[in-house]
N, C-alpha and C positions, 0 to 999 in steps of 0.2 A: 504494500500500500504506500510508502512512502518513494520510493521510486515513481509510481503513478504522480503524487502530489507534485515530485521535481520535475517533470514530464518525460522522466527517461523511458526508454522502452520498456518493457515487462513482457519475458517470455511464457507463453500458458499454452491454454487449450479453447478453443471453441468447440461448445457442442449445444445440444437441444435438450436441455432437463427435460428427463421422462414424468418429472411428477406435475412439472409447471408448464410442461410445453411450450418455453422462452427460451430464446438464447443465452445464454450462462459462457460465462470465462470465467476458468479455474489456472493462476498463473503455476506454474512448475517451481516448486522449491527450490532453489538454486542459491539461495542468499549466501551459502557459505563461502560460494564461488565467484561471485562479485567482490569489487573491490571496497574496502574498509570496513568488512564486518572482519568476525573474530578468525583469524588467522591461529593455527597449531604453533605450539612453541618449539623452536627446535632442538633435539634431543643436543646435552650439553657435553663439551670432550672430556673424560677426566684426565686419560694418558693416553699418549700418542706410544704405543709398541711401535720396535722395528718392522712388523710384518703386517700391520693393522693399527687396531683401535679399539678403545674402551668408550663408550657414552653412555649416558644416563637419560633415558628420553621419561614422562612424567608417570609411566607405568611399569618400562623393564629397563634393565642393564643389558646394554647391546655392545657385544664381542664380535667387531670381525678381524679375521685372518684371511691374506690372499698370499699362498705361495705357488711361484713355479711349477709348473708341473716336471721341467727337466730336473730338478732338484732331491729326485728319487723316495720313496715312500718312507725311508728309515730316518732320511735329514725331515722329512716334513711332520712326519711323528712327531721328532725331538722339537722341530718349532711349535706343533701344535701344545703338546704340553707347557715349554719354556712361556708362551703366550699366554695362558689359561693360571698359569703362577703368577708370572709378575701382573697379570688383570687381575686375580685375589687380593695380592698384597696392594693396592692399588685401591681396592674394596676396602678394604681394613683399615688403611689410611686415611682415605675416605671418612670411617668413621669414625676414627680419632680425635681426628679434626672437627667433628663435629661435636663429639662430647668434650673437647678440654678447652 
């Protein structure tokens, strides 16, 4: 409705209500998608890994890892885990930080 009021366009539907047999426009919820309503916040860094990254977005703790594939299954193991530690300890610090 307030898009109507500025006169901007508003994307909907026309059709013929079966109960009132009038035309009826029902606009398409979109609001989140235009601009200067509420925007997601984006998930925040806490450490930059050599192979990845640790973030905090406002529901999960997000781990990525991207290694080589030519880098062989037993080197990529060993980053897997090395990256899965120091994001723990990262964690932990994390919470440290918050309680002291």
């Amino acid at each position: 409705m307030n898009r109507l009021e500025k006169g901007l366009t508003v994307e909907g539907a026309l059709f013929i209500d079966s109960d009132t047999h009038q035309l009826s426009f029902k606009p398409y919820k979109k609001a989140k998608y235009q601009p200067g309503y509420y925007k997601r916040p984006k998930p925040k860094l806490i450490k930059k890994l050599p192979w990845g990254w640790l973030k905090q977005s406002t529901r999960n703790n997000i781990l990525r890892v991207s290694v080589p594939l030519d880098l062989g299954t037993a080197h990529t193991m060993n980053i897997f885990k090395q990256s899965a530690s120091e994001a723990n300890n990262a964690l932990i610090d994390m919470e440290l930080k918050e309680f002291c």
